[in-house]
C-alpha positions in Angstrom: -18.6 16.3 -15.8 -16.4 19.7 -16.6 -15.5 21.3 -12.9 -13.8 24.9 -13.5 -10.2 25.0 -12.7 -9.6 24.7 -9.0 -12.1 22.5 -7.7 -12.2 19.1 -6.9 -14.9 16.6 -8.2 -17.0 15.2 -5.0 -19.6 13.0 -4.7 -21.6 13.3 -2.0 -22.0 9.9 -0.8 -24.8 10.1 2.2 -24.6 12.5 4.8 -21.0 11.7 5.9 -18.6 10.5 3.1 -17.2 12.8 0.6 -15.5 11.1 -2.8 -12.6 12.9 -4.2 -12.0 11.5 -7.6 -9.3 13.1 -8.8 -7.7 12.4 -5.5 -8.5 8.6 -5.0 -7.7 8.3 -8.8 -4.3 9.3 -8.1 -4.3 6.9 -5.3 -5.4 4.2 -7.6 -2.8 4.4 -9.8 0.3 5.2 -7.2 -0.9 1.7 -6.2 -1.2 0.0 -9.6 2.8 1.9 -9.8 3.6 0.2 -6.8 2.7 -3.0 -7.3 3.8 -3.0 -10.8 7.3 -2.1 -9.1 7.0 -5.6 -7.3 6.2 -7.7 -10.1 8.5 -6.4 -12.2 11.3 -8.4 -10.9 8.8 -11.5 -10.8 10.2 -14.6 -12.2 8.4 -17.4 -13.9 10.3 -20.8 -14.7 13.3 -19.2 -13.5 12.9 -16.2 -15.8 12.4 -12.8 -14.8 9.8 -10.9 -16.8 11.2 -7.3 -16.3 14.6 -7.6 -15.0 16.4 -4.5 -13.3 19.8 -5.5 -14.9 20.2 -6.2 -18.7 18.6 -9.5 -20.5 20.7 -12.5 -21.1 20.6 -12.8 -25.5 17.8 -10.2 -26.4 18.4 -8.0 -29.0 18.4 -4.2 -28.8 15.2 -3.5 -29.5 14.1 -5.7 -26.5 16.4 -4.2 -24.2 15.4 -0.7 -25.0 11.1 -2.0 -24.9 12.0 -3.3 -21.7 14.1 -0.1 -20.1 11.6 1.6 -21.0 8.9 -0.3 -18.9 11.4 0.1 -16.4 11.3 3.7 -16.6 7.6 4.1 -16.7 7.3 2.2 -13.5 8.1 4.6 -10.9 7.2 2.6 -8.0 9.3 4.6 -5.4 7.5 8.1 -6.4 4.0 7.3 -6.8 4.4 5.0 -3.0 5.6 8.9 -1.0 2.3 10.5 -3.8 0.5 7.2 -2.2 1.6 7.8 1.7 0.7 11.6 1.2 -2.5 11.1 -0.4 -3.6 8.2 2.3 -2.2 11.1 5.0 -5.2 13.5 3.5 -7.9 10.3 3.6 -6.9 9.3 7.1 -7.4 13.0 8.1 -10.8 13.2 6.8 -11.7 9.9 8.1 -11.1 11.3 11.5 -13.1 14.7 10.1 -15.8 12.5 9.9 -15.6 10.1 12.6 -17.0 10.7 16.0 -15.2 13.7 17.8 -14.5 12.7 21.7 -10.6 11.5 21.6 -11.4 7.6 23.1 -14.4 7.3 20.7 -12.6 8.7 17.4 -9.1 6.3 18.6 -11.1 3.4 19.1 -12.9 3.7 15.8 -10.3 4.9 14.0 -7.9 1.8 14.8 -10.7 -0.6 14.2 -11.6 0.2 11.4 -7.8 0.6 9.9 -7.4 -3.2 11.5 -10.6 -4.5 9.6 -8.7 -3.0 6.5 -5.3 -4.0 6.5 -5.4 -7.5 8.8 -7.6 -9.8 6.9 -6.0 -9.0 3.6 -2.4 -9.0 5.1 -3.5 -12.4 7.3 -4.4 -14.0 3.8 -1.3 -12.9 2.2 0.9 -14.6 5.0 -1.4 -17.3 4.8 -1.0 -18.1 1.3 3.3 -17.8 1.4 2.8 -20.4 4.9 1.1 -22.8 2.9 2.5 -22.6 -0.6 6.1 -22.0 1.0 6.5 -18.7 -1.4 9.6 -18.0 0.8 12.1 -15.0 -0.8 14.9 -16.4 -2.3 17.6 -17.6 0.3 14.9 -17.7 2.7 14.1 -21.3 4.2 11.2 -22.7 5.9 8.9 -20.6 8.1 8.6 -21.7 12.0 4.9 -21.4 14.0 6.6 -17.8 15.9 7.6 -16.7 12.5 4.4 -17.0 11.0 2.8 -16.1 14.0 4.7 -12.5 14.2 3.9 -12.1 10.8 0.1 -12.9 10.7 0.4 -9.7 13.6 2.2 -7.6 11.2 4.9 -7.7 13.8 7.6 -9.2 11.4 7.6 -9.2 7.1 9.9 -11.6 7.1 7.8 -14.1 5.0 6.8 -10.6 2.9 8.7 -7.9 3.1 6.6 -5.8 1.1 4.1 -5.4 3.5 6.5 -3.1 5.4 4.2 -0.3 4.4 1.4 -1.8 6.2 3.4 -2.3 9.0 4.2 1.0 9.2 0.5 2.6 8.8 -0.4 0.5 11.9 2.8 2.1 13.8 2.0 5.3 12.8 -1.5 5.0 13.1 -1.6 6.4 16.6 0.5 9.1 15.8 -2.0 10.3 13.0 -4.6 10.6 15.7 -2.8 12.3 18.4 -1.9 14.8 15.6 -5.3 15.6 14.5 -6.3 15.9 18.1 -3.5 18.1 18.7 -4.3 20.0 15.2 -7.8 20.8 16.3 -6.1 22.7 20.0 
């Protein structure tokens, strides 16, 4: 569907929800950017499939394919688009939500648990058992997994720093909508 120039698409979804495709769509792919930033340094068989430094006997052509890759991957960019855009869908969660401050905290930080924890415990869960350590790092001890099934250490997986930090911040982002409403 054609929307005329300044207006969002939306989907009304019930009574309550609001879907902002160009928005999430953006979303969607400043996370498909940032994860594509993670793997490219991925090794398999001791081999890394996108290196950030030049390829040990490639030719040209396959050093220029795979700078180029590099280039298109712009994994720091599209994670501040990502934070700004999840600022604007945390907001209008809380829009949403109920309005009294204990009610809307309560919900609010439940329901951002029930997002980020179970996928974050499984994660950790995975790198305990398979011992998917990063490199130099040795075995994982019952407090160190422990503090990282809590998100209180990404020491087993450092790139779940962001989701560390959305739960820190989380109850900023409240007390600033509160405070925004004044």
């Amino acid at each position: 569907m054609i929307h005329p120039p300044g207006e969002e698409a939306r989907v009304s979804l019930g009574t309550r929800f609001q879907f902002f495709a160009g928005v999430e769509s953006l979303r969607g792919i400043g996370a498909l950017m940032v994860a594509a930033t993670h793997f490219s340094g991925l090794a398999v068989n001791g081999v890394s499939l996108l290196p950030h430094a030049r390829w040990e006997g490639v030719g040209a052509f396959q050093q220029t394919i795979g700078g180029l890759l590099l280039a298109l991957i712009v994994g720091h960019g599209m994670l501040m688009m990502f934070f700004v855009i999840s600022g604007f869908v945390l907001y209008l969660c809380l829009e949403r939500g109920r309005q009294g401050f204990a009610c809307a905290f309560i919900d609010f930080h439940a329901a951002r648990f029930l997002r980020i924890y179970p996928i974050a415990m499984f994660a950790i869960c995975l790198v305990a058992f398979f011992g998917l350590r990063p490199p130099g790092a040795g075995a994982a001890g019952g407090a160190e997994v422990a503090a990282n099934l809590l998100l209180i250490d990404v020491s087993m997986l450092p790139v779940l720093w962001a989701l560390q930090l959305e739960l820190l911040t989380a109850p900023i982002i409240v007390l600033l909508y509160f405070a925004q409403r004044q």
